[in-house]
Every structure is written in C-alpha cells, then in structure tokens.
VOGU-3710 file (C-alpha; in Angstrom, 3 decimals, decimal comma):
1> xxxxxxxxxx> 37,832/-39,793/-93,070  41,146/-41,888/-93,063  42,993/-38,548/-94,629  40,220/-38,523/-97,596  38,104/-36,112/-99,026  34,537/-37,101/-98,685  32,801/-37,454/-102,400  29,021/-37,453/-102,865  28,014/-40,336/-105,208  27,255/-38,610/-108,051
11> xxxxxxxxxx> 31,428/-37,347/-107,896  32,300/-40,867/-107,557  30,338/-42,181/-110,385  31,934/-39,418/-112,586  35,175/-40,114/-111,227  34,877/-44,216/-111,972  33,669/-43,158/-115,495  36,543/-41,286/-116,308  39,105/-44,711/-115,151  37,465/-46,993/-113,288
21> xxxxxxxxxx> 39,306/-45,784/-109,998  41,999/-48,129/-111,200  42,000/-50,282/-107,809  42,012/-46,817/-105,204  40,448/-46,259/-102,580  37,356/-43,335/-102,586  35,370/-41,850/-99,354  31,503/-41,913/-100,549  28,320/-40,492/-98,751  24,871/-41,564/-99,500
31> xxxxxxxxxx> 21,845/-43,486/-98,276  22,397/-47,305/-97,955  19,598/-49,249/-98,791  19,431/-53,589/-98,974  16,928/-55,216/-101,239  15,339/-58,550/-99,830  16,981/-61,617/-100,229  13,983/-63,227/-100,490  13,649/-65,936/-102,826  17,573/-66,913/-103,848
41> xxxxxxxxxx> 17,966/-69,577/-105,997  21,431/-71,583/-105,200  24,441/-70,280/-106,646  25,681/-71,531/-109,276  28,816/-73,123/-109,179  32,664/-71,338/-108,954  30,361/-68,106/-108,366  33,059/-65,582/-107,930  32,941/-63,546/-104,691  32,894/-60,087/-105,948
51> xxxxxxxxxx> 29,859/-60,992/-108,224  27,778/-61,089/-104,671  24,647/-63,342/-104,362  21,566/-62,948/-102,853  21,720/-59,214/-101,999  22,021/-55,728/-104,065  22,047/-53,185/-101,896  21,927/-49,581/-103,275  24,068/-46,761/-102,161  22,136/-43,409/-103,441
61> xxxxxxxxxx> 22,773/-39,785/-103,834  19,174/-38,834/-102,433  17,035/-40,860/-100,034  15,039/-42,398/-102,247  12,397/-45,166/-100,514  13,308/-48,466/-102,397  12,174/-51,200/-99,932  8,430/-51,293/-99,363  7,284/-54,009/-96,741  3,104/-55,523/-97,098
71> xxxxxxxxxx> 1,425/-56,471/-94,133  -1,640/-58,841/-93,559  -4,764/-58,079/-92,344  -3,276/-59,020/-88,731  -0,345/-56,692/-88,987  2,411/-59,877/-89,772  4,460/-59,035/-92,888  3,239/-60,589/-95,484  5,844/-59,503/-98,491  8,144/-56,521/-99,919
81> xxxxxxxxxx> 9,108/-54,814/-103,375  11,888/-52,759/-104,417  12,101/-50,312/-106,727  15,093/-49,583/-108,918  16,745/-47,063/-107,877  17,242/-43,781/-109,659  21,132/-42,374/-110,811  23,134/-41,408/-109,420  23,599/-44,752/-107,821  26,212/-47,129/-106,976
91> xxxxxxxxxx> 25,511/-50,779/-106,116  28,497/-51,415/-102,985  29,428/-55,077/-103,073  30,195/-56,157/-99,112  32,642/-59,188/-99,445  33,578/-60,434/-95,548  36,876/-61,937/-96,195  38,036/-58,242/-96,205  35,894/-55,760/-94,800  34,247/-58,052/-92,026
101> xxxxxxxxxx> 30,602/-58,159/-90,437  31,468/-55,481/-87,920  30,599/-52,145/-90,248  27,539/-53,653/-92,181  25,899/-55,149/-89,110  25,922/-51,366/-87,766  23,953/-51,163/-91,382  21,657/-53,602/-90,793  21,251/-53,112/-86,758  19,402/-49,749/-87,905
111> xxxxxxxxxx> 17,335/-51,635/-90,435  16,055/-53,943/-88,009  14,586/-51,819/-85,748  12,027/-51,356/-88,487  12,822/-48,310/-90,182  12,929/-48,861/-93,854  14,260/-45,193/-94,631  17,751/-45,315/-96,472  20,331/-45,311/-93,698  22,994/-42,302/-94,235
121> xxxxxxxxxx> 26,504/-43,824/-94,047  29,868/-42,369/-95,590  31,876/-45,431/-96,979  35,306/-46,141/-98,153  35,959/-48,528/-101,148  37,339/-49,245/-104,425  37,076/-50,886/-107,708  38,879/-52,965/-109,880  39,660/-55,480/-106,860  42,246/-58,520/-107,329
131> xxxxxxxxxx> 39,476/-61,137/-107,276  37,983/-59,840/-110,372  40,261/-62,259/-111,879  37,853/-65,177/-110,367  35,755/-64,113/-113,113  35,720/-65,422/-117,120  37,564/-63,279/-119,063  35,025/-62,406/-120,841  32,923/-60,988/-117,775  36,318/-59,304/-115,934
141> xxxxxxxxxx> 35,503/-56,193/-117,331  32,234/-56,131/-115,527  33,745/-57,441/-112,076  36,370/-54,626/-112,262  33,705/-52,194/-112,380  32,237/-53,447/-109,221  32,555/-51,029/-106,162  34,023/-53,082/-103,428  33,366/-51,546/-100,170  36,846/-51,169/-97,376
151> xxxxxxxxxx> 34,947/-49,858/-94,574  31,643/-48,301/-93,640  33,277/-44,842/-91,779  29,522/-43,780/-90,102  26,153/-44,504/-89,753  23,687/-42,177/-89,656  26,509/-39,789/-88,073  27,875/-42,226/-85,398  31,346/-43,826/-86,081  32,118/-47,207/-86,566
161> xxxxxxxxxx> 35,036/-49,548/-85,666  38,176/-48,370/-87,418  38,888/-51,448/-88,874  36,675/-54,264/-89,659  38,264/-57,597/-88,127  37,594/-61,419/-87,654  40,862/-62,472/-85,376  41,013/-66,015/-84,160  41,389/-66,206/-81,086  44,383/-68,093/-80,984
171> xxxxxxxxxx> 46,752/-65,958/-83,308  49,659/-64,709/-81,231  49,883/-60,871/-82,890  47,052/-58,488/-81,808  45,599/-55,793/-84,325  47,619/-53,171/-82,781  51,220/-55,223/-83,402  49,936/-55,920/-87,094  48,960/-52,658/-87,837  52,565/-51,342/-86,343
181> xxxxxxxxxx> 54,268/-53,824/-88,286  52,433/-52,677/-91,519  53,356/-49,235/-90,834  57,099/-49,497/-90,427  57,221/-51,355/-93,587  54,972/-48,650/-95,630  55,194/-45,459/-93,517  52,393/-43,265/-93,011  49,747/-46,410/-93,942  45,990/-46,272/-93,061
191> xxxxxxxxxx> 44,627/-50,095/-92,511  41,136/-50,290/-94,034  40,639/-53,816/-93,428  42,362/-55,865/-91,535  41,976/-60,263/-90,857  43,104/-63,012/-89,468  42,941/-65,917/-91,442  44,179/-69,456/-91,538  47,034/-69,093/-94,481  45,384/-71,229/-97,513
201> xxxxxxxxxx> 42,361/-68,793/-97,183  44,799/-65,632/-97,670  43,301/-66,093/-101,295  39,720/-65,263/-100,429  41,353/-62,027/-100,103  43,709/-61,297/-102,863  44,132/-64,681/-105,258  47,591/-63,703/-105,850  48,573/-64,194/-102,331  51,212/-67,440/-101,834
211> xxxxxxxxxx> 51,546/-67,768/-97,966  51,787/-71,236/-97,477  49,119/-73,800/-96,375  50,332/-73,769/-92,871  49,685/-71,373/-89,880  47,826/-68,374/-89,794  48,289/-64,833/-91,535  47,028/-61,427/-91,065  45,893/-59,850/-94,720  45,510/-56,167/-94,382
221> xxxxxxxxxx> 44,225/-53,745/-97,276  46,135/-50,236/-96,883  46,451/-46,904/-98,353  49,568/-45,918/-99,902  51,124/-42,724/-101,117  49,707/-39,113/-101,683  45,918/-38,620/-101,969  45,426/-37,651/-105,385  44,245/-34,769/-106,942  40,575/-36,525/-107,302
231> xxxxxxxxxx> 40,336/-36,724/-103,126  41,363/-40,799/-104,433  44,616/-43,097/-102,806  46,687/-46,369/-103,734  46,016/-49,495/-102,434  48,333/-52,266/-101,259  47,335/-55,855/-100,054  49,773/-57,087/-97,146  49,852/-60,757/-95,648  51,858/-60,832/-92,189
241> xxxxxxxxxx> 53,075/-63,969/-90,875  50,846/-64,325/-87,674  53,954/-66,468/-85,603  56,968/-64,220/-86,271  55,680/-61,039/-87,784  57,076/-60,775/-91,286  55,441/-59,009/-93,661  55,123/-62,269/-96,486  54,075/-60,398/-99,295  52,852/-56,801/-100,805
251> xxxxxxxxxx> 50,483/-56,515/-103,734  49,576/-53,481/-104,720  45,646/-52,695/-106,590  45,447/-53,063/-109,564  46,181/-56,497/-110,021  49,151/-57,264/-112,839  51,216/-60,080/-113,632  54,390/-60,443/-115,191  51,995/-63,805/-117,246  48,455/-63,777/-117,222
261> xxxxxxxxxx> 47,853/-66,530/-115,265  45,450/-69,272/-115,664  42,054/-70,022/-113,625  41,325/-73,664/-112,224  38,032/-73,942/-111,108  37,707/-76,793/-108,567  34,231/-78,489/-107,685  33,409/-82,320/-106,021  31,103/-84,617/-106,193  30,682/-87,110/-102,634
271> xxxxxxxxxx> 28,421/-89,856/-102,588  26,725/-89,301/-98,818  27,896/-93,198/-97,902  31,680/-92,574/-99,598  32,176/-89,003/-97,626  29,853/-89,909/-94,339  30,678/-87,082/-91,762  34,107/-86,626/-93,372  34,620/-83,061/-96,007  36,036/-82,997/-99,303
281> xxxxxxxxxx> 39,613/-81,044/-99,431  42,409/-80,167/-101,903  45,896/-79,241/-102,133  47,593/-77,971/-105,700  52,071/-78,938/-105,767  53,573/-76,613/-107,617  56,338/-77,163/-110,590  59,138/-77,946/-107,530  56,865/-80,073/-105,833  55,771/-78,217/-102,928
291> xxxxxxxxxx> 52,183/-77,463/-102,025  51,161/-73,975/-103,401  47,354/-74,131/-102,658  44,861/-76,245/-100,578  41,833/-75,481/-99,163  38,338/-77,450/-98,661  36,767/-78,447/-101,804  33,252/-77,149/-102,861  30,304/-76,878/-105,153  31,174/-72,592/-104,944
301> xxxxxxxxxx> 34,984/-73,217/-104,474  36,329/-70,181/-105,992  38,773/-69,856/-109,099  42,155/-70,532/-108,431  44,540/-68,331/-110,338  48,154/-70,552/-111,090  51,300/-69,127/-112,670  51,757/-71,262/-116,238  53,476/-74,224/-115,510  53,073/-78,468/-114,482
311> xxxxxxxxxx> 51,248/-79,155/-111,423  50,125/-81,933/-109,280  46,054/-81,681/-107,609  45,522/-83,927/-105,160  42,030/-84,629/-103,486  40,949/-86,515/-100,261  38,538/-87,045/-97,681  38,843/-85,902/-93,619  37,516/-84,365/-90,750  37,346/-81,057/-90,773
321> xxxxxxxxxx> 38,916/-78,947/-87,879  39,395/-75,020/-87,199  40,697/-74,770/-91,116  42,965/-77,742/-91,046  42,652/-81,220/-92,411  42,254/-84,287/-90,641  43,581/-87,714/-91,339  42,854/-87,881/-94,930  41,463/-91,165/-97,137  40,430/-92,088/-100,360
331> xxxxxxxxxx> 42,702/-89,723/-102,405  43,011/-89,259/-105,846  45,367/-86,802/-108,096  45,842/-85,227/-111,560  48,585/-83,710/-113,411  47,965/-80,084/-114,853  49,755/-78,345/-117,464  48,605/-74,707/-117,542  49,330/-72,446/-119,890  48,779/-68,596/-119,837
341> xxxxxxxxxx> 45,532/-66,980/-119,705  43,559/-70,581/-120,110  40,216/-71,440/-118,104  40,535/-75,211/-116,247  37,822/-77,057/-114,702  38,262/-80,113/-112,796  35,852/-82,136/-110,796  36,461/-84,463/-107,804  33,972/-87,702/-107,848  34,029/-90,033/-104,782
351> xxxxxxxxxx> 31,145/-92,762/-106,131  31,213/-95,096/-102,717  32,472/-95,695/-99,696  35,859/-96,343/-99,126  36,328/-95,743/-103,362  39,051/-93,216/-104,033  38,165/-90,435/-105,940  38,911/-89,923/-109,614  39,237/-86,170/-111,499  37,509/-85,518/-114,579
361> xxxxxx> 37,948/-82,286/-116,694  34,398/-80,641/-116,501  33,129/-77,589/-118,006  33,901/-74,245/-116,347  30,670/-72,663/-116,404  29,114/-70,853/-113,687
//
C-alpha cells in the first residue's frame, strides 16, 4: 500500500494519541460509513475546509450498522437515522482540492446500489494538514486533529485509481510528466494526490503556497523519506509550474513559519442590480507591489494566511471565465497592515449599480 504498513484503526487512533501523526501519512483499514446530509443548514461564513460541512462519515474498526433508512407504506423512503458510532473510530475528512472525487465516488458508487452495510476500504491520510491554519487560533488545535484522507487504496478489495486527479484539459504536462518531474527532484517519492489547478487556487491546497495568479499549476502531496518505525511517512506539498515544468515550491507537513502569519478573512456583499450577471473577485499586492493573492470573492471564501507586513486589497466586479477574471468594474481597495499572528476581516459592499464598492472591517466570526 504505497510502501506502508497497513494499520487497523484502533493502531491509528493510538498512534495519533501519542503525537498527533505530526502531518504523516498512515495506511488505515476499516468500514466506511456516510451519515445523511439531510437537513444542512448554510455554512456559515469563512467556514474552513478541513472543518467539512454537511457530511461525517465514520471510518470504524468493526462493521457496525450506523445508517438506518425508513420506508413508507408504499416502499418510497421516507427518512434515515444514524447512530453514533462506537470507538475505535475515526471521522476521515474528504477535502477535493487534494484527494479528488475519483476514490470516494468508488465509496459512494457501492452505497448507491442500496446496500447500507459499512463498505471495507483501506485508506491513506494524515493529520495536522496546512489548512488547519484557516481555522481561529483558538479552534487550530481541533483542526490539526482532523484525519485528512490522501487516497482511498481499495474498496471492498478492488483497487482504486492511484492517484486521485482533476486535470484541465488544457494544461500542457500530463500526470505521468508531473509525477516524473516530482520524482527527480525528491527521489524515491510516492504521489498521493495529485491536481491541476488554475495558480491562485494552489491555496485551497496548502495556504502557504505563492505561485502567482497567472497560469496553471500542478499541486501534488508526496511521501518523503524512510517509513518510520510506527508503519508512518513525511509529507511534502509540491506546486509544478504547468507551462515549463519547474517545481515552484516544496512545503513539507507540518506547517511552520519562520512568523506566524496573520489570517484575512474575505467576504462581499452585491446588491443583485450593482453585480447583475457579473461575480465578485479579489486580488491582495504585496509589500513590493505585486499581486500575491486573488481569487473570486465569497460568502465561504476561505482564510487567507499573509506574511506580516503593508498590503494593498483590491475588489471588483467581472465575468467570470475558466478561473480568470473578466473586464473588471466598480473597484474599490484598502490598505492592510498585518501584524503577526492577528485575525482580519474585511467585507466588500457593492450597494447599486454601477456604485464602486467600499471595504469595511467586519467581524471574523464563522
């Protein structure tokens, strides 16, 4: 299983308790099993990724029979519960940026064909994940501890894709140069997740990534170095320029910084005549002046993690196509001074049409 031991979930639960697998990766067996996402309220807003929403699936030692589906009187369901489920347990937090649709569809593709046993799958993932960071400081402990899951290895004893991938079909490298590229830069590498992305979304990935805001980038999540003596292995996170190749940048799990950085939380506010068909978007220059950040602005726009120092925000109105910013209108923009380890909250208003927008410091509460 991608050169690691397989652990049953009780091991793994004794092995996060002893240090929180301290960002490596860990091969799990168990039975998979999804509560309904029935009845979701809407997020609230700058919900961080990793803290999941709308779904809490279970990952057990034993099949244990959480999800029970009601049926009318004419056979149509009619409702479901779900039981708790007993330890050992781990709750595996599915985040598509990395590991893709492609290894939890073969999940769900079981599921659907109405058999509500717990599906036996062997997984690979790890806690203490960069985007953690998205969280309040006082709730990062928690979103370290979350079990972030690399790749689903089987299902119910049949093998899945290698690597989980969402490549647009216009980047010019293929998996297979990527994954050779990776390699000669960090020899004897296993990719456990591999995407192509337009660069300013490298950050749904790792927030510490600084590609650009132009082009498109491959972000990979590798193992690295000797397995250790607890069957676990180092992680690196590696953005690839898709156009010429070069490896951009290498971060390896856990996350550190040289600063703690600071977390700017971005939401908007468009009046339906003001924005019309057009999309709210935003782009963050950094102390020299050149764009760091940018991305399209939204209610659940993520936290934005920024090095201390001055910045410029800048928000705007355009049509939104494949990722990239139309002709933009009605802009507005705010100086920032961040300082280490502080939590910023900004709001974009646009009140009516053909009004440029104005930024207001909000509350960063989510």
């Amino acid at each position: 299983m991608v050169g690691l031991p397989v652990h049953t979930v009780a091991q793994a639960v004794a092995i996060s308790e002893v240090h929180g697998l301290d960002g490596r990766a860990i091969a799990v067996s168990g039975y998979w099993t999804d509560a309904p996402a029935a009845g979701c309220p809407f997020p609230p807003p700058n919900q961080p990724p990793i803290r999941g929403w709308c779904t809490s699936p279970a990952l057990t030692q034993t099949a244990q029979h959480l999800l029970t589906i009601f049926h009318s009187v004419d056979g149509r369901p009619s409702g479901s519960s779900w039981s708790p489920p007993q330890p050992p347990f781990v709750v595996p937090q599915s985040m598509n940026e990395t590991l893709g649709m492609t290894s939890i569809s073969d999940v769900e593709a079981h599921r659907a064909r109405g058999n509500l046993d717990p599906v036996r799958v062997v997984l690979v993932g790890h806690a203490d994940d960069p985007r953690a960071w998205q969280c309040t400081a006082a709730e990062r402990a928690t979103c370290e501890a979350i079990f972030v899951v690399d790749r689903v290895v089987w299902v119910e004893g049949v093998a899945t894709d290698p690597v989980a991938q969402s490549a647009k079909a216009r980047s010019v490298q293929t998996r297979g140069d990527v994954e050779a590229i990776i390699n000669a830069k960090l020899p004897g590498s296993t990719s456990l997740a591999l995407t192509a992305l337009e660069a300013p979304e490298a950050t749904s990935v790792d927030p510490r990534f600084r590609v650009g805001i132009e082009g498109m980038v491959w972000t990979a999540r590798v193992t690295t170095g000797e397995v250790g003596s607890d069957g676990t292995v180092g992680l690196v996170n590696v953005a690839v320029d898709d156009q010429t190749g070069a490896v951009l940048q290498q971060l390896p799990l856990p996350a550190s910084f040289s600063v703690q950085p600071a977390a700017l939380r971005l939401n908007e506010v468009v009046d339906h005549a003001a924005g019309g068909s057009d999309a709210p978007f935003y782009e963050l220059d950094g102390p020299t002046g050149v764009p760091v950040l940018s991305g399209y602005l939204a209610w659940g726009t993520p936290a934005l993690l920024i090095d201390p120092g001055s910045y410029v925000l800048r928000g705007w109105l355009a049509r939104f196509a494949d990722g990239v910013a139309g002709k933009g209108h009605d802009a507005c923009q705010f100086s920032i001074a961040a300082e280490s380890s502080t939590e910023l909250a900004l709001t974009a208003t646009w009140p009516s049409h053909k009004t440029a927008c104005t930024w207001a410091t909000t509350k960063p509460d989510f």
